[in-house]
Structures are given as structure tokens and as C-alpha cells.
C-alpha positions in Angstrom: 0.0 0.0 0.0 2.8 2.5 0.6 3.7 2.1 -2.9 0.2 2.9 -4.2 0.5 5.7 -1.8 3.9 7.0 -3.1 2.7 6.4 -6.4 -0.6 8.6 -6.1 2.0 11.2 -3.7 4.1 11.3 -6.9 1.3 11.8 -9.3 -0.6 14.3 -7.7 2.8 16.2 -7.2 3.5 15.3 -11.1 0.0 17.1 -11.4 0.6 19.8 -9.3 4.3 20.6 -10.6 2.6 20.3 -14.5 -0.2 22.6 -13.5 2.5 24.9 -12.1 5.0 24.6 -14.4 2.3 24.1 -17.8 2.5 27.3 -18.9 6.1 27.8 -18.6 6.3 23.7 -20.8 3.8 25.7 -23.5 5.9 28.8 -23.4 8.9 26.3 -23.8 7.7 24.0 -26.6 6.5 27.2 -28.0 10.0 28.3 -27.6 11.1 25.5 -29.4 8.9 24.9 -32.2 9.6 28.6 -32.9 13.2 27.5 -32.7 13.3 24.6 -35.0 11.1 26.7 -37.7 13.6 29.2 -37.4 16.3 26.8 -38.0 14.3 25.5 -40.9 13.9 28.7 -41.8 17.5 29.7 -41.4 18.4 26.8 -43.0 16.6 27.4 -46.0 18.0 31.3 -45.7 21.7 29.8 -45.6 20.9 27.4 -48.5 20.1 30.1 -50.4 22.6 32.6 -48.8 24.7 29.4 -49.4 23.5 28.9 -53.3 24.1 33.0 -53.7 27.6 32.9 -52.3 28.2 30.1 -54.3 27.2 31.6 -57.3 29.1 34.5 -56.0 32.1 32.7 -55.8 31.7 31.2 -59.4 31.3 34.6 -60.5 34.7 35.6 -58.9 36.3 32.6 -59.8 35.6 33.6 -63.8 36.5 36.8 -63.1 39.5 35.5 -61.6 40.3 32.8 -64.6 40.1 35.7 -67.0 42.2 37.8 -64.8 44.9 35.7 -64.6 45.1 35.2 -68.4 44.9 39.1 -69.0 47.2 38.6 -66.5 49.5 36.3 -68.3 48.8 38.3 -71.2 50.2 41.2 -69.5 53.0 38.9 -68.0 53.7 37.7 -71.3 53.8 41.0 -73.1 55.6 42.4 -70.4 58.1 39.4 -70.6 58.7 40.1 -74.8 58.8 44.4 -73.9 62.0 42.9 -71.8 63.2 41.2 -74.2 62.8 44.0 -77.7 64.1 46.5 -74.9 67.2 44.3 -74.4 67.3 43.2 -78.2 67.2 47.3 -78.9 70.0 48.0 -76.3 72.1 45.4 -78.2 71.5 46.5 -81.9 72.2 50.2 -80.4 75.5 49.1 -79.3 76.2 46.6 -82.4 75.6 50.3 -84.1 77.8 51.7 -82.6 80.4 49.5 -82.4 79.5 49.2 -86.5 80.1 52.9 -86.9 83.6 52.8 -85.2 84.3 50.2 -87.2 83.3 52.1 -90.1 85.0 55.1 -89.2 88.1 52.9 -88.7 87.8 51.4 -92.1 87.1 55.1 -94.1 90.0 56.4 -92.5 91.9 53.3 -93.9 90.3 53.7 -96.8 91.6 57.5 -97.5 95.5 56.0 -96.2 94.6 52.9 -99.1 94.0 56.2 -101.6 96.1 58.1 -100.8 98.7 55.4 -101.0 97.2 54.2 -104.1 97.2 57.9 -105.4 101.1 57.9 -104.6 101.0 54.6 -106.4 99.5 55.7 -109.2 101.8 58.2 -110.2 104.6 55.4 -110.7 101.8 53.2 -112.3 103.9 50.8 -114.8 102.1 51.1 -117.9 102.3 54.7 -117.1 105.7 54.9 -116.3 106.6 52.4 -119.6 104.5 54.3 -121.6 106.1 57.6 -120.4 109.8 55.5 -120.9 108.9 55.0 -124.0 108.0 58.1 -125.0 111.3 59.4 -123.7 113.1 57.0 -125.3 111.1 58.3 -128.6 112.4 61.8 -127.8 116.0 60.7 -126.6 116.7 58.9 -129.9 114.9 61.9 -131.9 117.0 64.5 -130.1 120.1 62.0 -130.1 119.5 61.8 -134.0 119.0 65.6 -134.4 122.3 66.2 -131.9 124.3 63.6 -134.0 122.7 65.2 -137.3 124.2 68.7 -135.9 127.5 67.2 -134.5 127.8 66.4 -138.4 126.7 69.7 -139.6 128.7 71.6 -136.9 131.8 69.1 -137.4 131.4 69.9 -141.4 130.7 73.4 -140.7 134.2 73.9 -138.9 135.7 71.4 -141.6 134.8 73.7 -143.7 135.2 77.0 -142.1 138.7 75.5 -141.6 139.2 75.2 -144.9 137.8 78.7 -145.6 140.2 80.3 -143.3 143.1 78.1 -144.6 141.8 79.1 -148.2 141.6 83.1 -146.8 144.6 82.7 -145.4 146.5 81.4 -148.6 144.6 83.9 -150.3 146.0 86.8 -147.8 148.9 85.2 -148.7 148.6 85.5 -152.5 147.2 88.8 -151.8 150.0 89.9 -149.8 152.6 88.3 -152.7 150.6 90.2 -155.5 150.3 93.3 -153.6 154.4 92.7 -153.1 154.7 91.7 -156.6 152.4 94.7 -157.2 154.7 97.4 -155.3 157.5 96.1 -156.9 156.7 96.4 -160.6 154.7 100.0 -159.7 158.6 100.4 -157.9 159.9 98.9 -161.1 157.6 100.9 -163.3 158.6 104.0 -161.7 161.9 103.0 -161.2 161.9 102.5 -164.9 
């Protein structure tokens, strides 16, 4: 009997404690079914908060994918500016290095003409042809100097030979002009 005692103690203070505490179980379950359709609620929010984001993200990530090729466009046409830039640097100093050496190689150029120039004037055909032309002249004057080494020897041959002739004639002068005075001597003598 205690038990059935205990037992009706224990439900009448199961009553008393759930007609105290009802309202507060109704405001709890209340409490709770509010919570759990908030949760569903949030839930479904975050899903879509969830979908947008993930949409979000897709959108970024394209953005990002196209990005990074502009960017590896840009990369790339940085990379080949680098290397023209370089390239140009090079062919400006191959220039110049070309443009000594071409100043180098004009001034040898006017010491090979000038040297040539002084060549030139003892250029062989030149100088054979001038040789020859000399010679030309050499045996023409030799010729005309013999031809007047003749004419002058014969001219003095012969002046010679006028004196010698003048001379003898002086002499046969000079007889008849004594042979003369001595018959006019004899002619007045006689």
C-alpha cells in the first residue's frame, strides 16, 4: 500500500508541478517549435545565402580565370617588352660598335687612296708608256744632236778650210800686192 501511496503522492505532485510549471512547458515548446522553424527557416536562408555565395564565388572565380590570363597576357607581353628592350639595347651598341668600325675602315680607306694615289703616279704602264716616250724623244734628239755634231763638225771642216783658203789667199794677196809694189817700184823706177 505505501507504494500505491507513493505512487498517487508522486502523481498528484507530477499534477501539481505540471499545473505549475504548464505554462512555462507551453511557453517552452512554443519556444522551441519557434526554434526549430527558425532553424528550418535559417536553413533554407543559408541554402540560399549558401546557393548566392556560391554563385558569388563562381562569378569571382571567372572573373578571376580571365584575370589571370589578361594577366598572363600582361605577363607575357611584359616578358617580350623585356626582351625587344634588351634586343634594342644590343642592336644600339652593335651600331655603334659598326660605326667605329666604319669610321676605322674610311680612314683606312683614304690612307689605301692616298697610298694608291702615290702609287698611281709610278703606275707601270704609265711609267713604260712615259719610258717609252722618252726614249722616242731621246733617240729623236740623239739623232737631231748627231745630225748637228755632223753639220757643226762639217761646218768647222769647212770654215777650216775657208780660213786656210783666206789665209793662202791673204797670202797670194799679200805676194801680188808685193809683186804689185815692186813692178809700180819697177815701173817707176823704170
Amino acid at each position: 500500500m505505501l507504494t500505491a501511496k507513493n505512487l498517487e503522492r508522486v502523481i498528484e505532485l507530477e499534477n501539481k508541478l505540471r499545473a505549475e510549471y504548464q505554462v512555462q512547458l507551453d511557453a517552452k515548446s512554443a519556444e522551441i517549435e519557434g526554434l526549430v522553424q527558425a532553424k528550418q527557416e535559417l536553413q533554407t536562408n543559408s541554402d540560399q545565402k549558401l546557393a548566392e555565395l556560391q554563385a558569388k564565388l563562381d562569378k569571382q572565380l571567372e572573373e578571376i580565370t580571365s584575370l589571370s590570363k589578361d594577366a598572363t597576357v600582361n605577363k607575357r607581353t611584359e616578358q617580350l617588352n623585356r626582351e625587344l628592350n634588351q634586343r634594342s639595347e644590343n642592336l644600339a651598341e652593335e651600331v655603334a660598335t659598326q660605326k667605329k668600325r666604319i669610321k676605322s675602315l674610311q680612314k683606312d680607306l683614304a690612307e689605301e687612296r692616298a697610298e694608291l694615289k702615290t702609287l698611281k703616279q709610278f703606275d707601270p704602264a704609265k711609267m713604260k708608256k712615259a719610258l717609252d716616250a722618252s726614249k722616242k724623244k731621246l733617240t729623236e734628239k740623239t739623232t737631231a744632236n748627231d745630225l748637228l755634231q755632223k753639220t757643226a763638225f762639217k761646218a768647222k771642216s769647212e770654215k777650216a778650210e775657208l780660213q786656210q783658203r783666206v789665209k793662202e789667199l791673204e797670202a797670194k794677196l799679200a805676194e801680188f800686192e808685193e809683186t804689185e809694189d815692186t813692178d809700180k817700184s819697177e815701173e817707176e823706177a823704170a
